[in-house]
C-alpha positions in Angstrom: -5.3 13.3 -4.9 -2.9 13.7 -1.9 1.2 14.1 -3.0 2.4 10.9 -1.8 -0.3 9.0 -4.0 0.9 11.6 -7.3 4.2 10.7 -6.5 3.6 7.2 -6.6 1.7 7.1 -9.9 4.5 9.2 -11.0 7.3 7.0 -10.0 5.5 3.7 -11.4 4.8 5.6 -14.5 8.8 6.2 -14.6 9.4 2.8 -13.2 7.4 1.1 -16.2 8.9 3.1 -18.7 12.9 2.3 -17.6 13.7 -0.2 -19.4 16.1 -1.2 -16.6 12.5 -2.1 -14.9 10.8 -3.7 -17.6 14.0 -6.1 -18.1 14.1 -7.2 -14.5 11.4 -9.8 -13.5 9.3 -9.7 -10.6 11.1 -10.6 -7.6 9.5 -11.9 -3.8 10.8 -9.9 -1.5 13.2 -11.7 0.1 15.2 -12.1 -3.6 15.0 -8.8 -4.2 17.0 -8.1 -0.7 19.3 -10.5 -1.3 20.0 -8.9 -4.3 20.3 -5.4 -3.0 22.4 -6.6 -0.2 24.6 -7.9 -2.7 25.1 -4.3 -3.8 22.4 -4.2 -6.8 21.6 -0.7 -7.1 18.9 -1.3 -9.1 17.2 -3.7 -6.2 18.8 -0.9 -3.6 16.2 1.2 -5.6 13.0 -0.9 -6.1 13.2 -2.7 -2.2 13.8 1.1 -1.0 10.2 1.8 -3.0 8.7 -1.1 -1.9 9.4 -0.6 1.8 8.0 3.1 1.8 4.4 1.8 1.4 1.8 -0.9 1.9 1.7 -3.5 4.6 5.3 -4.4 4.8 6.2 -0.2 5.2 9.2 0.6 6.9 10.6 4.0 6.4 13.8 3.7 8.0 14.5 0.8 5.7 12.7 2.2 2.7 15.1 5.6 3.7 18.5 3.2 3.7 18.1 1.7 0.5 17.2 4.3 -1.2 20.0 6.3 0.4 22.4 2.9 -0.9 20.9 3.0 -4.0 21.0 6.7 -4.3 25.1 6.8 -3.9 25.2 4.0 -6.4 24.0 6.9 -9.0 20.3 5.1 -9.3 18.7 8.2 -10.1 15.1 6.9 -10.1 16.2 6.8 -5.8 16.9 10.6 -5.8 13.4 12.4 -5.5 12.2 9.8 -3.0 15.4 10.1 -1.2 14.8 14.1 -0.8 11.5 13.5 -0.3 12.4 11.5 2.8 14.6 14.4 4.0 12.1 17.1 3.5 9.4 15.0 5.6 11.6 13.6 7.9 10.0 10.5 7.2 12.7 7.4 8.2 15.2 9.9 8.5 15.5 13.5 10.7 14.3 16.4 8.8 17.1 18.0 6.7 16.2 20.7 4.3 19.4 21.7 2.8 19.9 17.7 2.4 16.2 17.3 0.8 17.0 20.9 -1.4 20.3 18.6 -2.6 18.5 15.8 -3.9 16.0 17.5 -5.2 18.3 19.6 -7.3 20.1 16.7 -9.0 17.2 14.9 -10.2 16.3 18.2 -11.7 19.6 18.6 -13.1 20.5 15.0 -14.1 17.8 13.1 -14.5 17.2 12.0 -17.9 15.6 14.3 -19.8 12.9 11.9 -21.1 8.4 12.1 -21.2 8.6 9.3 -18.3 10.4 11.6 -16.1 8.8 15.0 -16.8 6.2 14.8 -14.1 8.7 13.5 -11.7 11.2 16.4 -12.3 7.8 18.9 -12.0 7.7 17.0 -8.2 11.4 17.6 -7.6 11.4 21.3 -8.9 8.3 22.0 -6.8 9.3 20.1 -3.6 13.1 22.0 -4.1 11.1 25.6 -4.5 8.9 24.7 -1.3 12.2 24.0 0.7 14.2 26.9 -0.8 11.3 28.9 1.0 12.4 27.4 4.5 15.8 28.1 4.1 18.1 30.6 4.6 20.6 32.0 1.8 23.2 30.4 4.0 21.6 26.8 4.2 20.8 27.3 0.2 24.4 28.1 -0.4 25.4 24.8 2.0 22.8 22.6 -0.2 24.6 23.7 -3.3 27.8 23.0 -1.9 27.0 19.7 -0.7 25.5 18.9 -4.1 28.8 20.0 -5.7 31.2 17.6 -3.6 28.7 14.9 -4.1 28.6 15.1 -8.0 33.1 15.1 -7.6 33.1 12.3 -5.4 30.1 10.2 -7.3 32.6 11.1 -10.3 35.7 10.0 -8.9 33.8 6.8 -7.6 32.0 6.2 -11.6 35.8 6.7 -13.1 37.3 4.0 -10.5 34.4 1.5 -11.1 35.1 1.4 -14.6 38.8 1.1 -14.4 37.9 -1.9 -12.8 
């Protein structure tokens, strides 16, 4: 079984155990953008997924909602989202960007049996890239991941002030 198809059967295995998932009903495609444009991280998520495969594939709109979803602190968009970076698929190839991603679903994702295999992908797919790096670019990816988590923190603490 090639990666992309593991990853898949990983994510839906993820995606029908989140409850988040399970509570939101099917959706045509045109509600489901609607909803993301509306700022829906949850549809960010799922339209990003469902626009990196099958007939209506589009991975430079798969990459941008997953990226929007992604800094609305869906986690579920994080692996896919490093996974683009890593390929370069819808987006240029960016290793210290993909090693970034990759690292914070390790770190944050919930700690749960429907993402274990997931977070094997993610630790694999961070170890494959930390072997194309330099210490420099390793020590840039960690950086980046470190202003990320502050801002995504100051951005969490204003949205609830709200």
């Amino acid at each position: 079984m090639n990666r992309a198809i593991q990853l898949a059967v990983a994510v839906a295995a993820a995606l029908a155990a989140s409850p988040a998932w399970a509570a939101t009903p099917p959706r045509d495609l045109a509600e489901l953008r609607a909803a993301a444009e509306r700022g829906d991280r949850d549809a960010e998520y799922k339209l990003g997924m469902v626009l990196g495969d099958g007939p209506q594939a589009d991975p430079k709109a798969a990459f941008y909602w997953l990226r929007r979803a992604a800094e609305h602190g869906e986690v579920g968009a994080w692996l896919p989202l490093g996974m683009a970076y890593g390929s370069g698929n819808g987006v240029s190839l960016d290793r210290i960007e993909a090693y970034k991603w990759f690292d914070l679903y390790d770190r944050l994702a919930p700690k749960t049996a429907a993402f274990a295999e997931p977070r094997g992908y993610a630790v694999e797919d961070r170890a494959a890239m930390t072997r194309r790096m330099t210490p420099a670019q390793v020590a840039e990816a960690r950086a980046r991941e470190e202003a990320w988590l502050r801002e995504w923190d100051v951005r969490a603490a204003a949205a609830n002030k709200r």
